[in-house]
N, C-alpha and C positions, 0 to 999 in steps of 0.2 A: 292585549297586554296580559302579562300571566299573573296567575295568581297573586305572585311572591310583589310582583312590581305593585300591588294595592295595598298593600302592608304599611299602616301608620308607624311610622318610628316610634318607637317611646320614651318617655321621659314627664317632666311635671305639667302639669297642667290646675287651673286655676290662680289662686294668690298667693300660689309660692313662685311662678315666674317670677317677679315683682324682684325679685332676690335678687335678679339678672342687674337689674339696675344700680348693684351696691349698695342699696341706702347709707350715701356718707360716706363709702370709701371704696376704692378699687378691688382692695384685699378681698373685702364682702363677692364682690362680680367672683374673682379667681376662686373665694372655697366654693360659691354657688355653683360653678363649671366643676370641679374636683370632686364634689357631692354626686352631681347628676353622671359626670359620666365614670363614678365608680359602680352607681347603681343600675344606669339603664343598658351598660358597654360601650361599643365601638361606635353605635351612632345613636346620640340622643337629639331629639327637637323638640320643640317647645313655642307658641305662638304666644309673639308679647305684641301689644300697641298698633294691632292689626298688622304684622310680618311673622313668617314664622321661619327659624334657625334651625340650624343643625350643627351639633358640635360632634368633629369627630375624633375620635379617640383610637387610633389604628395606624400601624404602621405603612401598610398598602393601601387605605382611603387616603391618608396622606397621598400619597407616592400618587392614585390616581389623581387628584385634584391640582399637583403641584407640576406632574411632568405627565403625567399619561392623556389626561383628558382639559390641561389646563387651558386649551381654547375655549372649553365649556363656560370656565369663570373669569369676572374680570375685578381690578380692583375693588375693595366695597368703599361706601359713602362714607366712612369714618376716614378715608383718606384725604378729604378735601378739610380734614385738618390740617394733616400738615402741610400742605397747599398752600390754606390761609396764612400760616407761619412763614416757612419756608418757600415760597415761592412753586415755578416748573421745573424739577428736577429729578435725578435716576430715581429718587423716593418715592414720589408722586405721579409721574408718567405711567400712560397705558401704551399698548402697542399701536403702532410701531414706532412710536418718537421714545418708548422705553429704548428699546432693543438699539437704537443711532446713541442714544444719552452714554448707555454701558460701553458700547464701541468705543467711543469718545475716551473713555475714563481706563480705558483697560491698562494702557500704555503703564499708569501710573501705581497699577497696582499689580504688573507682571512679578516674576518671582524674582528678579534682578531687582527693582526698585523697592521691594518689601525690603529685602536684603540690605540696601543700603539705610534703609530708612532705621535699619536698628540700629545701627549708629548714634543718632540722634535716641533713641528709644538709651540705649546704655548711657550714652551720655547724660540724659537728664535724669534718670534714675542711680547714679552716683551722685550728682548734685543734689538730688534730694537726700540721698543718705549721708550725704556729707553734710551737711545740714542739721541733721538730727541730733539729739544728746543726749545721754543715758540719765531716764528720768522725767523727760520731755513728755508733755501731755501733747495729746493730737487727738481734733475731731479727724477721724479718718477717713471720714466720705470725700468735706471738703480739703484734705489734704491730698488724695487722689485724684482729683478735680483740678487739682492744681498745676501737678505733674502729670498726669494726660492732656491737661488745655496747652501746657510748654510745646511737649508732643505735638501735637497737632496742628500746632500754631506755625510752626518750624518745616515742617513736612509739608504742610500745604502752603506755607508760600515762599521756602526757599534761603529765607536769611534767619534771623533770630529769630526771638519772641516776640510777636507785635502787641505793644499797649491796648489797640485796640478788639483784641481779639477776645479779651477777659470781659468788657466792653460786651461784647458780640455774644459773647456763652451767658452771663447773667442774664442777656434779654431774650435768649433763646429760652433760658431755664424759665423763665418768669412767663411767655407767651404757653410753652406748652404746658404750664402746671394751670394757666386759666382755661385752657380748652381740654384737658385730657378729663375734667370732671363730667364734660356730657358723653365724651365717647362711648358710652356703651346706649344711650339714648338715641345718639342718631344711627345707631348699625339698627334699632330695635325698631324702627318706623319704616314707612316706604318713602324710597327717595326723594318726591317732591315733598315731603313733610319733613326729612330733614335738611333738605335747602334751605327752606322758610328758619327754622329751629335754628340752625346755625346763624344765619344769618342775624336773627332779631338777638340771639344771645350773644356774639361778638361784638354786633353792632351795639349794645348796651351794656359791654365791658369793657368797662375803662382802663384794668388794666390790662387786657388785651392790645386794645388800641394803645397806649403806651409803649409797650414791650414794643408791638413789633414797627412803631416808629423810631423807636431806638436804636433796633437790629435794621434795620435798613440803612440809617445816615452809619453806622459801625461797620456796615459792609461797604459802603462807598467809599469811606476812609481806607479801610483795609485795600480796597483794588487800587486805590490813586498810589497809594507810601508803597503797595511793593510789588508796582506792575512794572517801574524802572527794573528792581531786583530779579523779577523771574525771566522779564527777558533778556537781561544780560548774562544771567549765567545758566538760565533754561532747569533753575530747581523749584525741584517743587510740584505739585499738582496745578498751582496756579498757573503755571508758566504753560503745562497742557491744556486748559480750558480756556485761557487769554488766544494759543495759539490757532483751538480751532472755531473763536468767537469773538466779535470786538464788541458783540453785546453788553455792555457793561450790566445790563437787569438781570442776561441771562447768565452773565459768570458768579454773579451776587447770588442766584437762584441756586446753583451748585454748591456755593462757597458755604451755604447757612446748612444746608443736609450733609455735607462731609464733613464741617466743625463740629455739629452735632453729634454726628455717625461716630465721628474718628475721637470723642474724647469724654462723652457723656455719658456715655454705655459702657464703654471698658471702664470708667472711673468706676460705675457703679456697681460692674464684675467683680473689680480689685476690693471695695469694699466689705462687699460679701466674702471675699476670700478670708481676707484678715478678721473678719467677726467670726468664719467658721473653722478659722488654727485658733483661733484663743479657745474656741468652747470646743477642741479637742487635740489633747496635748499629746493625744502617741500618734496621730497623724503629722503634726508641727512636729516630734520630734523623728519620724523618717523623713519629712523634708529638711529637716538639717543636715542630718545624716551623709543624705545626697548630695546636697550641697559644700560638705566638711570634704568629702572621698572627692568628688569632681572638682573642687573649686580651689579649694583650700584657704590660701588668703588673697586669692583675686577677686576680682569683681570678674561678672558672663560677659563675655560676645555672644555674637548673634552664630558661632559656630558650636559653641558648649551647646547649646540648645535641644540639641540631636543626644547630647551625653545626661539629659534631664529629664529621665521618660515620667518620674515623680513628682517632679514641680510641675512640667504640663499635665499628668492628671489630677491635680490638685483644679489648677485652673479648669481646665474639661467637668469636673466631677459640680465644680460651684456653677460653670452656666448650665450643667443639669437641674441644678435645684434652682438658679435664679438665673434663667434664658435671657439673654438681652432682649429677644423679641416674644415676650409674655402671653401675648396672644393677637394674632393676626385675622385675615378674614378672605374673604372672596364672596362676591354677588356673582349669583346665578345667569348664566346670560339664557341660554333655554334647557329644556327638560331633559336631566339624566339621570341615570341611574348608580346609584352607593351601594352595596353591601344586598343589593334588593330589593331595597328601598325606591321609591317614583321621589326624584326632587326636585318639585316644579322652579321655572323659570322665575328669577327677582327675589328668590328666597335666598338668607343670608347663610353662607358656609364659616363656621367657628374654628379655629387649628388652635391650640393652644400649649405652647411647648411647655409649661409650665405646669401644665396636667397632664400630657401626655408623656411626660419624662418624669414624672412618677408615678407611672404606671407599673403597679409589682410584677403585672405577666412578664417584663421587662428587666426591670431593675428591683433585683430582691429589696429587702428591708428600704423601699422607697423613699423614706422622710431621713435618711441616714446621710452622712457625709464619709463617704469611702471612695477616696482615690484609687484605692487598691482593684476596684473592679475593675481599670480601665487597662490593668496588665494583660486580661483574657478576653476584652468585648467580645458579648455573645449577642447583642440584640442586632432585629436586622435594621439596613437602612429605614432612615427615618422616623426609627423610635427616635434618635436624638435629630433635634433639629433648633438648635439654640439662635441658630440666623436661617432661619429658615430655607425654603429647598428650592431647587428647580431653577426657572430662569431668572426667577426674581431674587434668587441668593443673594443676601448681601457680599457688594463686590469687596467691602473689606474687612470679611473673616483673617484672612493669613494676616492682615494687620496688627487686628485686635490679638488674634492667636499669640502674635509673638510679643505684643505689646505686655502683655498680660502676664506670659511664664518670667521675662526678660524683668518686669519689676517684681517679683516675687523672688525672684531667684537673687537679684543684686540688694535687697532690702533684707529677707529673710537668713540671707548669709552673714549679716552686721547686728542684726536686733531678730528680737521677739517685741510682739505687740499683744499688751496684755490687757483686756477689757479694765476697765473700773467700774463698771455695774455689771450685775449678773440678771438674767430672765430674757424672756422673748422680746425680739425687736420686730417689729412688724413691718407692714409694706405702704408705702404712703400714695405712691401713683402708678399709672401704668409703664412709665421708667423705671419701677421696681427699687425707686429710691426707698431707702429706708425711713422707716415714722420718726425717728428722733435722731440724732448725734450720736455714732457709735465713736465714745471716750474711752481712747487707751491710753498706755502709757512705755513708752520707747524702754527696752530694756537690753542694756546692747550684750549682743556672744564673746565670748572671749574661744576665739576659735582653734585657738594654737593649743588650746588645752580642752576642748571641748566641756568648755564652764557657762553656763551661765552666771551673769553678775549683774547682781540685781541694785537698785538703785541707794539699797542702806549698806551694800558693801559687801554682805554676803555671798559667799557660792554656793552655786547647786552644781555638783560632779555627777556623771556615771548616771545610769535612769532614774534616780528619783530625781533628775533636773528635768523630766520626762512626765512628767506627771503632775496633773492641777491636783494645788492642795485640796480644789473642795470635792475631789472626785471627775471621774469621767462623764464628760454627756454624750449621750447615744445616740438624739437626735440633732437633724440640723432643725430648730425650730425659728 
């Protein structure tokens, strides 16, 4: 073994590991990772609770770990979360029942079926705007929750919106915000300790155990009311995993990881969006712009899309700064080699797009919210990696993708969303929800004249309708 292959990685050592654990919040875990690997670089490690991590911070350790050398690693132990939640599903599975799961599901998410599913994506994103009313206060997380759960709910099983699907997302929501508080404790033990760990803590959480009795009888209901529906008219994702399964546990097991997938994570991208046009008004006013020249007084199809290179990097530029998949992982199956590094088998591997996509070697002025960078991208693969990479991609990016510009663009074209508090909002879990309620307030365009008209009657013409009165912010904070 050469030299270079004996080299301790570096990074903290003693009681500031400890950091790793959050004390009390997730946010804590992400700046502790943002800390370490701006200080120690592309591979930092660290030995917590007898296991020792590596987090890497690189575009080609990426790229090894994820497609080069990925039979080296295998799922880590913080996945038999969502396990316990969600059942055996493309989420959860290792090879080779991953790799049959994806097979299974492609059909549903080829670029014919995205396509049509915007449909339903436009349509319910005009029902929500038609909805709204100039002056209209809105928590905006769960008003995006609301309008992605429609989504979802519709797409995956074919008819309308099932009562019981809202049902099914509250108990998802409430199961993984009781278990997402130990996840960085059981990546940080060795496997048989966190077996035991999980175990004695779910089993002693009440509202665990609650939630995911809930979400079980919610999914039984949901297969029985629209399994008539998907096989009669063959829509929907349900009507593909009915067709290659009569397992009623095992389509329930899929059904909880793509209602999740498909409306929990865009909600909480769409979020983030509208918190970061409010706290920057000459970005909010080129994506009008775009939308004024393209749109006019229409609402999008899913063919303008291609004519919005602006509104998608809007979208693009927020799951840089809030990745739907915040930080992922992989266990060690045996000993190889990173950067020159030796890294022994069972040791726990860190990715964390939420660190590594603001990373400045990369992305200038990092903590900034500029779409505009996304006219020239210059970084290589997998500096961005917002759904993660390789074979485990999640299979429905082009979903979320159009899910995302399609309600920005059919919303942002009738209103502006204008915070009512001003300061940092922070991050509450490892869904990258946010810690409080972001309160705005519906302010509809008057687009034929390019006015804003604000809810006391007033106009704002011409760029100073462009501009926050209390100034510009520079950061996305």
């Amino acid at each position: 073994m050469g030299e270079s292959m004996r080299r301790v990685a570096p990074g903290p050592r003693g009681l500031e590991v400890l950091q790793f654990l959050g004390l009390g919040t997730f946010e804590n875990t992400l700046h502790f990772l943002r800390a370490q690997a701006r200080k120690h670089g592309p591979v930092t490690s660290f030995r917590i609770l007898g296991r020792t991590l590596y987090l890497l911070d690189d575009p080609e350790l990426l790229r090894q770990v994820l497609v080069v050398q990925q039979h080296s690693f295998t799922r880590p132990v913080g996945t038999q979360l969502l396990r316990d939640i969600t059942g055996l599903n493309l989420a959860t599975t290792d090879e080779p029942l991953h790799r049959e799961r994806r097979r299974l599901l492609q059909p549903a998410f080829a670029r014919q079926a995205i396509a049509a599913y915007g449909g339903v994506m436009a349509h319910e994103a005009r029902r929500f705007a038609a909805e709204c009313f100039d002056g209209q206060l809105l928590d905006i997380g769960a008003a995006m929750a609301r309008l992605t759960l429609n989504v979802a709910s519709r797409t995956l099983f074919g008819g309308g919106v099932d009562p019981d699907a809202y049902a099914m997302s509250q108990a998802l929501a409430r199961a993984m915000h009781a278990v997402s508080r130990v996840g960085p404790i059981l990546e940080a033990v060795p496997p048989s300790i966190a077996g035991a760990c999980r175990r004695l803590s779910f089993g002693a959480n009440v509202e665990f155990r609650r939630a995911r009795t809930a979400l079980r009888a919610s999914v039984q209901r949901l297969i029985e009311r629209n399994r008539g529906i998907a096989e009669t008219n063959g829509g929907g994702v349900l009507s593909i995993v009915l067709a290659a399964s009569g397992d009623d546990a095992a389509v329930g097991d899929e059904l909880c990881a793509l209602l999740f997938a498909g409306h929990e994570t865009t909600a909480t991208a769409l979020t983030w969006a509208w918190y970061l046009l409010a706290s920057h008004p000459t970005v909010e006013a080129t994506l009008h712009e775009e939308l004024d020249a393209v749109l006019g007084e229409r609402d999008p199809t899913v063919d303008d899309i291609a004519n919005l290179p602006f509104t998608t990097a809007v979208f693009n530029e927020t799951l840089r700064l809030y990745p739907s998949a915040p930080v992922f992982g992989r266990r060690v199956l045996e000993d190889c080699e990173l950067c020159g590094y030796r890294i022994s088998g069972g040791s726990g591997i860190i990715i964390s797009p939420f660190v590594s996509q603001r990373n400045a070697r990369y992305f200038p002025a990092p903590e900034c919210f500029v779409p505009a960078r996304w006219q020239q991208p210059t970084w290589p693969d997998f500096a961005y990696v917002p759904f993660g990479g390789g074979a485990r991609r999640c299979i429905g990016e082009p979903f979320a993708r159009m899910e995302g510009v399609m309600v920005l663009a059919t919303l942002a074209r009738r209103y502006r969303f204008a915070r009512i508090e001003r300061g940092r909002v922070g991050i509450a879990s490892a869904m990258l929800r946010p810690a409080r309620p972001i309160v705005v307030r519906a302010i509809a365009r008057d687009t034929s004249t390019r006015r804003y008209v604000s809810v006391k009657g007033e106009s704002l013409t011409g760029r100073a309708a462009f501009r926050d009165r209390q100034g510009m912010a520079g950061a996305a904070r």
